[in-house]
N, C-alpha and C positions, 0 to 999 in steps of 0.2 A: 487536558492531555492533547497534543497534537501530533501528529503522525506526518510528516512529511515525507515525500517522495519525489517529488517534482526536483530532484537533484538527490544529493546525496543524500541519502538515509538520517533524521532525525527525528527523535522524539524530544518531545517541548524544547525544539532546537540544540539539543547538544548531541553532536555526533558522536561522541565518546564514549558513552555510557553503556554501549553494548558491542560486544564481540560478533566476528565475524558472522557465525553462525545465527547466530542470535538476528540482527540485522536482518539478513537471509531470510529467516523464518517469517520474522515480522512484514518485510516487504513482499512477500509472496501472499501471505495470508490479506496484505493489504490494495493486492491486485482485486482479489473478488470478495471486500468486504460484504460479511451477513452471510457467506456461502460457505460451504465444507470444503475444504481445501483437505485430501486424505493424508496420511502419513506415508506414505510412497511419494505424492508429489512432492511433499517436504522434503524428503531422500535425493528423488532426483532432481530437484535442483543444488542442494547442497552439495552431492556428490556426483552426478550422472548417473552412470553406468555401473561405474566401481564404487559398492555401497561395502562399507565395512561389515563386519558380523554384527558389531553393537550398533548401526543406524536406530532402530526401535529406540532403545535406552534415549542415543542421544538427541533424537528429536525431542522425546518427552522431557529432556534436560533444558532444552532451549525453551520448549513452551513453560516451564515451568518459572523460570528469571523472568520471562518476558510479561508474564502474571505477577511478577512483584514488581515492574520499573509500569505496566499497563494498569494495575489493578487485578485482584483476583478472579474478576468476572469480566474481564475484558477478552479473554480466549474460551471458548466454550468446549472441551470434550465431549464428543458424539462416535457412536459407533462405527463411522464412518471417518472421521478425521477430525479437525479443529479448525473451527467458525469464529474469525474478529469478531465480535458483537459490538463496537464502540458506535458513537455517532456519529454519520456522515461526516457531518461540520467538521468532524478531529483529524480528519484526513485532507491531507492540503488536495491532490488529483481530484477527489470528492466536490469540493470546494469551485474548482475552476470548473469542472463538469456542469455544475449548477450554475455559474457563472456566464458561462458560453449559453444555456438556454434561455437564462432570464433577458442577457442581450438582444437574442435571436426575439424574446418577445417585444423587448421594447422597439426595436426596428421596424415590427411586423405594426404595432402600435404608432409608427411615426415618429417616433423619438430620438432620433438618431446622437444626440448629443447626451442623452440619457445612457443611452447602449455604451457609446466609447468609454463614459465613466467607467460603467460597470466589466469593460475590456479591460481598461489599463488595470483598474484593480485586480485584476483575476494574474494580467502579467505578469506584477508581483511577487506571485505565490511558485514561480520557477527562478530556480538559484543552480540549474545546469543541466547535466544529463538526466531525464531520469528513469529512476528502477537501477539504478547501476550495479546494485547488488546481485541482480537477477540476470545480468548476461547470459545468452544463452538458453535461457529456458521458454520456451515456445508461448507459453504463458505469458510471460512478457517483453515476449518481441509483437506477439499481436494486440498487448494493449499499445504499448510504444506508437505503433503505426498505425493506430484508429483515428480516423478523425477527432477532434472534439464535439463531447455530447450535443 
């Protein structure tokens, strides 16, 4: 299963497979994999401000698909909100995150021709904007603008 972000929103590469919302849910929750993302922050990013009466329902709609295209145990319900639980690896941002440190070791190591390998491959793993789903939401505009790990 792989969860891309590093451009347009995919899972095991096919960007079709899930509706706006859906998407949405996914790449948000894929901002702070392993953490509680609440059901308000799902809301407002989906919608801002202006949440409809059924927000509730429809979050729980979207987590609900995204556990049959992820797996059943891939979104965790918590009293507090819904936690990705997948594998790092399954997350391309994840991926270059870990990428960027291993470099940074083998430079530190002397390596340098060692490092760039492990650069360009990580380059790769970007096909455009990413988070684009997520416009907007403070959430990730400050991962957007982080360095890399």
């Amino acid at each position: 299963m792989g969860i891309d972000v590093l451009g347009p929103l995919t899972i095991e590469g096919d960007q079709k497979a899930l509706g706006r919302r859906d998407r949405v849910v996914v790449a948000a929750l894929a901002v702070h994999p392993g953490e509680v993302v609440s059901a308000e922050q799902l809301a407002d990013v989906l919608w801002g401000e202006q949440l409809p009466p059924s927000w509730p329902k429809v979050v729980q709609g979207c987590v609900v698909r995204l556990r049959k295209v992820l797996g059943t145990h891939a979104i965790e319900t918590l009293p507090l909100g819904y936690r990705l639980v997948v594998p790092l690896d399954e997350i391309d941002a994840q991926r270059f995150d870990r990428a960027v440190v291993r470099a940074r070791e083998l430079l530190a190591a002397d390596e340098p021709e060692r490092a760039g390998v492990v650069l360009a491959d990580a380059l790769t793993l970007w096909r455009g904007r990413p988070l684009t789903e997520l416009d907007g939401w403070d959430a990730a505009r400050v991962e957007t603008a982080r360095p890399a790990a």
